[in-house]
C-alpha positions as CSV (number, residue, x, y, z in Angstrom):
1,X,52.7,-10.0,57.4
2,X,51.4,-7.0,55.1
3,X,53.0,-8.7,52.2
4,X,51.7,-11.9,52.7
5,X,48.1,-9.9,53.2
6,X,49.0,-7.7,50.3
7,X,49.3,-11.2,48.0
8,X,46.6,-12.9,49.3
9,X,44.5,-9.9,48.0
10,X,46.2,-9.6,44.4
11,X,45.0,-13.6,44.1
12,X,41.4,-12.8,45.2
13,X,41.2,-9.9,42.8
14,X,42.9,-12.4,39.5
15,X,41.2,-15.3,40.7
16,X,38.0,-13.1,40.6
17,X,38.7,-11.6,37.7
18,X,39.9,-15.0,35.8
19,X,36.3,-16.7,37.5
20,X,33.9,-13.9,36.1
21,X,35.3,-14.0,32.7
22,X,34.9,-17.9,32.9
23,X,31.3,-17.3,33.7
24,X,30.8,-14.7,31.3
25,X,32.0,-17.1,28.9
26,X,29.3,-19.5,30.0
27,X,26.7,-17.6,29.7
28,X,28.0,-16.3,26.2
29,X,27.9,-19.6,24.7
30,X,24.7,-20.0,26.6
31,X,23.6,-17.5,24.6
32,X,24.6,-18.3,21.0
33,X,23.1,-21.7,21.2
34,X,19.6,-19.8,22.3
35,X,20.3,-17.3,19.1
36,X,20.8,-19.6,16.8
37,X,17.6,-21.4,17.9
38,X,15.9,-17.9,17.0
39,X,14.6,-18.2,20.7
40,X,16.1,-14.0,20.8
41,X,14.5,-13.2,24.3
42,X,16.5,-15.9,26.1
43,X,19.6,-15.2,24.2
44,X,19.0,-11.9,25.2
45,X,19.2,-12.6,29.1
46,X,22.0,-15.0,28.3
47,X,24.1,-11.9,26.8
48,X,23.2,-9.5,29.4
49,X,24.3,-11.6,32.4
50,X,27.5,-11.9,30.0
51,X,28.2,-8.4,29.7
52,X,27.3,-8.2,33.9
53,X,30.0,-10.0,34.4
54,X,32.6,-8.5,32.0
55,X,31.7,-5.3,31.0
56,X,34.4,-5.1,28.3
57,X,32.3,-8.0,26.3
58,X,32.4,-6.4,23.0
59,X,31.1,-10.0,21.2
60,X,28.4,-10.3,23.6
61,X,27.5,-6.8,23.2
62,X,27.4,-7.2,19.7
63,X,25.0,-10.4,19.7
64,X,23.1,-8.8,21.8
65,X,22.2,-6.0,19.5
66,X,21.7,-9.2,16.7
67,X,19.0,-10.5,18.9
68,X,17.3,-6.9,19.3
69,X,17.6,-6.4,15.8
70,X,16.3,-10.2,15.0
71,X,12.8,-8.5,17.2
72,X,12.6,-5.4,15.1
73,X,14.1,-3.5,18.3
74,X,16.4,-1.4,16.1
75,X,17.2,1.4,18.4
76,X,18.6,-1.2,21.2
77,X,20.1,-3.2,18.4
78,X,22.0,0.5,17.4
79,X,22.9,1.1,20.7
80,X,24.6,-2.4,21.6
81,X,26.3,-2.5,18.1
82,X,27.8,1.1,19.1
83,X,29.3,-0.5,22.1
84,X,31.0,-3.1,20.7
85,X,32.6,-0.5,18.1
86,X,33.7,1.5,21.1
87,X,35.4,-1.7,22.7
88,X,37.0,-3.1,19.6
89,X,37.2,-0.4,16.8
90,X,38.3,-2.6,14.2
91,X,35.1,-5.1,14.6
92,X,33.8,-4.9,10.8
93,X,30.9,-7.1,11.7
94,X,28.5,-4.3,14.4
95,X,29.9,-1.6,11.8
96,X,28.0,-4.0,8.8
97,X,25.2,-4.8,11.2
98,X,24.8,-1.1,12.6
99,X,24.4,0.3,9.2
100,X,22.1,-2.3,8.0
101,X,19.6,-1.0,10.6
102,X,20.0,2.5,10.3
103,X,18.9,1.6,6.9
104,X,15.8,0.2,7.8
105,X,15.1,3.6,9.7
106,X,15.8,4.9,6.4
107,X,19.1,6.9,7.7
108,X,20.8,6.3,4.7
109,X,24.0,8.7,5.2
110,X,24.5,7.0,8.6
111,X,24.0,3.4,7.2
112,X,26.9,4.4,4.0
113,X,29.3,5.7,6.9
114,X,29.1,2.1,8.4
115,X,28.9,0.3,5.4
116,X,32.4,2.4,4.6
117,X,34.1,1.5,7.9
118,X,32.8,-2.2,7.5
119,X,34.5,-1.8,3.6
120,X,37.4,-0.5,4.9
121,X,38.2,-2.8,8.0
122,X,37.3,-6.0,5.2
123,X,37.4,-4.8,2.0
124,X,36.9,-8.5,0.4
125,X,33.3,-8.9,2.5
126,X,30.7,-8.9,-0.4
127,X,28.0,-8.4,2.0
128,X,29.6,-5.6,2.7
129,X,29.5,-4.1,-0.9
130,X,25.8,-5.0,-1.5
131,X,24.4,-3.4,1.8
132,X,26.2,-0.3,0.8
133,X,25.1,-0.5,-2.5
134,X,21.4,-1.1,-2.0
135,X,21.1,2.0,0.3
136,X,23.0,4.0,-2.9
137,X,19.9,2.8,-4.6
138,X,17.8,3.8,-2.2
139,X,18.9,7.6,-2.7
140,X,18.9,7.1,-6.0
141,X,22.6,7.4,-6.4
142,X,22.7,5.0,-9.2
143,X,26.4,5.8,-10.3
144,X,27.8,4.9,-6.7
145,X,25.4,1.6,-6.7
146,X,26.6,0.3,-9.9
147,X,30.7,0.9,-8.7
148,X,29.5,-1.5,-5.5
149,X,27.8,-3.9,-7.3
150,X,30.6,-3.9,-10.1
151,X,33.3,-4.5,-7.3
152,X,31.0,-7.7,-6.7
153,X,31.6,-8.7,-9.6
154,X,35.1,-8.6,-9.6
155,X,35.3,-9.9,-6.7
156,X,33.5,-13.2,-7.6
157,X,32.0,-12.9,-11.5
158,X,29.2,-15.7,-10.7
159,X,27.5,-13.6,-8.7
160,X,24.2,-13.0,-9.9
161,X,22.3,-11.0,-7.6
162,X,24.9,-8.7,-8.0
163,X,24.3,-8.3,-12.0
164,X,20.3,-8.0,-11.2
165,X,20.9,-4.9,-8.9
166,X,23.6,-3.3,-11.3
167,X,21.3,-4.1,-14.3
168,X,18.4,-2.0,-12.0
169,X,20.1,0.7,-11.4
170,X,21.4,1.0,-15.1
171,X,17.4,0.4,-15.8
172,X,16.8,4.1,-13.6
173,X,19.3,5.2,-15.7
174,X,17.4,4.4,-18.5
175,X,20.8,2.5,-20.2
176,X,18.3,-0.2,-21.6
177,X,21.1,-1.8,-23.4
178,X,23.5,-2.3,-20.4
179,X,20.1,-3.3,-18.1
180,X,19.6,-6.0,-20.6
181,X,22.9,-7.3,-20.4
182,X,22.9,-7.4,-16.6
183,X,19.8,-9.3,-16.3
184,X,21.0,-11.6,-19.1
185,X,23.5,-12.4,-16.7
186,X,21.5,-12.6,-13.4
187,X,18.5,-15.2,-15.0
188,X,21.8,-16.9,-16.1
189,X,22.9,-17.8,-12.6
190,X,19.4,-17.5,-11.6
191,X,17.3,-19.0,-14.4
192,X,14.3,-18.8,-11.8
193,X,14.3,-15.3,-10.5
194,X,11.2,-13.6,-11.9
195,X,12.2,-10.7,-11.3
196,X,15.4,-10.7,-13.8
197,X,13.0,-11.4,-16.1
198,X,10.1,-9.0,-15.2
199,X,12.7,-6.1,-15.3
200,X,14.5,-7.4,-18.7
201,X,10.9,-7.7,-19.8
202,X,10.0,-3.5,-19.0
203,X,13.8,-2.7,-20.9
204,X,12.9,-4.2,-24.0
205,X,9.8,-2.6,-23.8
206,X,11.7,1.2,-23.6
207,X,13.5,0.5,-26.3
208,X,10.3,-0.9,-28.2
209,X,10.9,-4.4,-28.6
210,X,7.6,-5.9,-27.6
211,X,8.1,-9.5,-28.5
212,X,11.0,-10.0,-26.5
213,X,9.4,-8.2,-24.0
214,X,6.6,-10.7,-24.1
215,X,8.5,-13.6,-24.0
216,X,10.4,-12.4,-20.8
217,X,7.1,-11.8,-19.1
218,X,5.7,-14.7,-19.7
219,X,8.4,-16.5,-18.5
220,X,8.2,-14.8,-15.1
221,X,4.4,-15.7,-14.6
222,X,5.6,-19.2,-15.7
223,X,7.9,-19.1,-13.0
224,X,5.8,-17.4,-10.3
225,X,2.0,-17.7,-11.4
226,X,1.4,-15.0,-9.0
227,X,3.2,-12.3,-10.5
228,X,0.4,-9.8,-11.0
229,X,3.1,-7.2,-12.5
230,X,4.0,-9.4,-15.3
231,X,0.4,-10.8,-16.2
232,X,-0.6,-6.9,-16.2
233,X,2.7,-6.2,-18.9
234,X,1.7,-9.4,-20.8
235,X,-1.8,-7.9,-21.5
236,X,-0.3,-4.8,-22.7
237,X,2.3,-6.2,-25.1
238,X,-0.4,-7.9,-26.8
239,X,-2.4,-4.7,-27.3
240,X,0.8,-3.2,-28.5
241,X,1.6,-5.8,-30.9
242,X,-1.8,-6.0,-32.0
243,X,-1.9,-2.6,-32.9
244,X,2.2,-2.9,-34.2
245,X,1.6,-6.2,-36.6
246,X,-2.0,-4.8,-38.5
247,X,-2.2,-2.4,-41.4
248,X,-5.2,0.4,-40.6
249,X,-7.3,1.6,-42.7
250,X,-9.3,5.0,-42.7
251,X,-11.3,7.2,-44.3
252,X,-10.6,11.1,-43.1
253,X,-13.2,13.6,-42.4
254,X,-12.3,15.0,-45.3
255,X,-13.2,12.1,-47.7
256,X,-9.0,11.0,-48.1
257,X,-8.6,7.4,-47.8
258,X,-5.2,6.4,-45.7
259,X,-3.3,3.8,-44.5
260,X,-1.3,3.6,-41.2
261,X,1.2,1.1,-40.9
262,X,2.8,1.6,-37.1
263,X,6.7,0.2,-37.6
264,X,8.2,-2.6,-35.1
265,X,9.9,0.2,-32.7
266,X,6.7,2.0,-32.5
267,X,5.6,2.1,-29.0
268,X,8.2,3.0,-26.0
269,X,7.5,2.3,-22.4
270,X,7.7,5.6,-20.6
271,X,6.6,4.6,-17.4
272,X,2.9,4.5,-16.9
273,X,2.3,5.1,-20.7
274,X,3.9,4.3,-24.4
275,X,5.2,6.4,-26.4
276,X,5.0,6.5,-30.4
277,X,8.6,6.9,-31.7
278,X,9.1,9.4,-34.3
279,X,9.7,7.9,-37.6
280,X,8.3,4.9,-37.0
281,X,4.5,5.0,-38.3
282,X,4.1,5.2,-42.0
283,X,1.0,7.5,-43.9
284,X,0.2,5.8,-47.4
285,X,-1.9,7.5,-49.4
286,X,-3.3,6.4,-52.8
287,X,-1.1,7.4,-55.2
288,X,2.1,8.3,-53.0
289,X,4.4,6.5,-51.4
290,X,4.4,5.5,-47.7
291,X,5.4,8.9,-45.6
292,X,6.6,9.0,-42.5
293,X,3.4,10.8,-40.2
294,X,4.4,14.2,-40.1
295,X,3.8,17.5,-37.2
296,X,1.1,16.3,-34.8
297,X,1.2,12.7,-35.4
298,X,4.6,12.2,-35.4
299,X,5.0,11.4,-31.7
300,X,2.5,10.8,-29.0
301,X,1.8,8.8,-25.5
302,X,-0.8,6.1,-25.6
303,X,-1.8,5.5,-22.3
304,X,-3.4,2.1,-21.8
305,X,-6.0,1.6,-19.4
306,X,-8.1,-1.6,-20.0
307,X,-9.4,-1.5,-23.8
308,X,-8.8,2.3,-23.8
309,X,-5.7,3.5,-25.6
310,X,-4.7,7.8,-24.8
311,X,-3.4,9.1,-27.6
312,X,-1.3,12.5,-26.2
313,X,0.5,14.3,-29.1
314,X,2.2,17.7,-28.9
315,X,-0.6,20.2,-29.7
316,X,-3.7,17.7,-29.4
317,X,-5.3,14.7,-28.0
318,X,-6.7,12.0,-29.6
319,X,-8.9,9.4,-27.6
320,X,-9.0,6.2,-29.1
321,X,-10.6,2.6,-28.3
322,X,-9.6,-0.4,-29.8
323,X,-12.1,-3.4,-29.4
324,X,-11.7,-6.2,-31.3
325,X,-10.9,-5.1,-35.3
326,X,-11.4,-2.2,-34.8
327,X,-9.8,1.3,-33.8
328,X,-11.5,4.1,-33.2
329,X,-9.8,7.7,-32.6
330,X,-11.0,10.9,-32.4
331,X,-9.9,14.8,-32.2
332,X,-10.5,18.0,-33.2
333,X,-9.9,17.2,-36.8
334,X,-13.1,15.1,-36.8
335,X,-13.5,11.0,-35.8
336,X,-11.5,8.8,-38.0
337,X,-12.7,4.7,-38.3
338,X,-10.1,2.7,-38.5
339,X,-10.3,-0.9,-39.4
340,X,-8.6,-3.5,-39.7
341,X,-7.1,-5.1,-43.6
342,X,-4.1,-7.1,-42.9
């Protein structure tokens, strides 16, 4: 009689057990057809009467914190993803998907860790390699970003996101060259992204190549004729090739007639200003041959604002306008007229 009682009770308890995961597993799918319908808050309900049920749920855990994180509820989202690590250590997806949103709340050593794990437990996920990559980038540990996004890569050559963000962080580098290559290669898978041309656009310009410069930033505004950052670049590649193709004239306060010629690779984009590369603007003088402008003159910032050009040099500072023909700049060496003869 007790064993027969004692039976009856171990098939209650498995036929429970069997009939609450069954349900949970209801409810689960239940779920996923709510989340991917982006209707979150049901899915939500769905997944919590699915972890009710069976408490050892690590999926439905783990969609659950999808569906927080899908509303922005990060910390919820953090928690449930934690869980499901905790159930199934080995679940490569809520390690990806927890360090994705500690990176949005900007804990980027957290967000790496996870990205790591995530690496580790699938070391052929590409996602994997990007998400850890961008939050590199994001602590401006360029070196590490461009190993991630090089790995990429390897793992699939035609991907060209992957070239744009290696070619940026080579761009904070300032490696112009390699930047230049790595966008060639994104706006080759991507002929459309703007953006691999904006950013090709600002490395020719630090290494002073205007006209290519010009071309690429015209070609994103093409692309996206709201592009205010490129229409703003065009303007100023113009001025500097206006000022880089004409020969200047000017008389000194001192009565000498010159001649400045300012040499292709004149101007260098240094940020927020342009720099005038040594070597590159030539002093003629009647008489003598073309000089390259010595001490003073020799290297400088022009700061463009509008029609105003900044001229900074080491020991003085010229302010100069150029309107139309003509270029004004002045010091404390006197005003010198420039105009323009070829």
């Amino acid at each position: 009689m007790n064993r027969t009682f004692l039976s009856i009770v171990i098939f209650y308890i498995l036929f429970s057990s069997a009939s609450c995961k069954a349900k949970a597993e209801d409810h689960f799918r239940k779920g996923m057809q709510f989340f991917e319908q982006n209707d979150y808050n049901t899915a939500i309900v769905e997944f919590t009467d699915a972890i009710e049920l069976d408490q050892n749920f690590a999926k439905a855990y783990y969609y659950r914190g999808r569906s927080y994180s899908e509303q922005e509820d990060f910390n919820n989202a953090i928690s449930d993803y934690t869980q499901a690590i905790r159930l199934d250590p080995n679940y490569f997806e809520a390690y990806n998907s927890r360090g994705y949103d500690y990176s949005i709340l900007d804990n980027h050593e957290q967000a790496i860790n996870d990205f790591t794990q995530a690496i580790r437990l699938a070391p052929n996920e590409i996602k994997h390699f990007y998400n850890r990559g961008l939050s590199y980038l994001d602590i401006n540990e360029f070196d590490k970003a461009i190993a991630d996004f090089s790995q990429i890569i390897t793992l699939n050559p035609s991907e060209g996101n992957a070239y744009y963000y290696r070619g940026f962080a080579f761009l904070e580098k300032n490696d112009y060259n390699r930047a230049i290559l790595d966008f060639s290669q994104s706006i080759q898978y991507n002929p459309n992204d703007d953006i691999s041309y904006n950013d090709r656009g600002v490395a020719y310009s630090e290494i002073g190549n205007w006209e290519l410069a010009l071309k690429d930033w015209e070609a994103a505004t093409q692309i996206n004729p709201s592009d205010d950052i490129s229409r703003q670049n065009i303007e100023l590649a113009k001025r500097m090739l206006r000022i880089i193709n004409t020969t200047w004239e000017t008389i000194t306060t001192s009565g000498t007639r010159q001649i400045i010629v300012f040499g292709e690779n004149s101007f260098k984009w240094t940020g927020d200003s342009y720099q005038l590369g040594a070597r590159q603007a030539t002093r003629y003088m009647p008489g003598s041959p073309g000089v390259t402008m010595p001490g003073r003159n020799e290297t400088g910032t022009f700061r463009v604002s509008g029609e105003n050009i900044l001229l900074t040099t080491i020991s003085t500072t010229y302010h100069g306008v150029l309107l139309g023909n003509s270029l004004t700049i002045s010091g404390v060496f006197g005003g010198w007229e420039f105009r323009q003869i070829r």
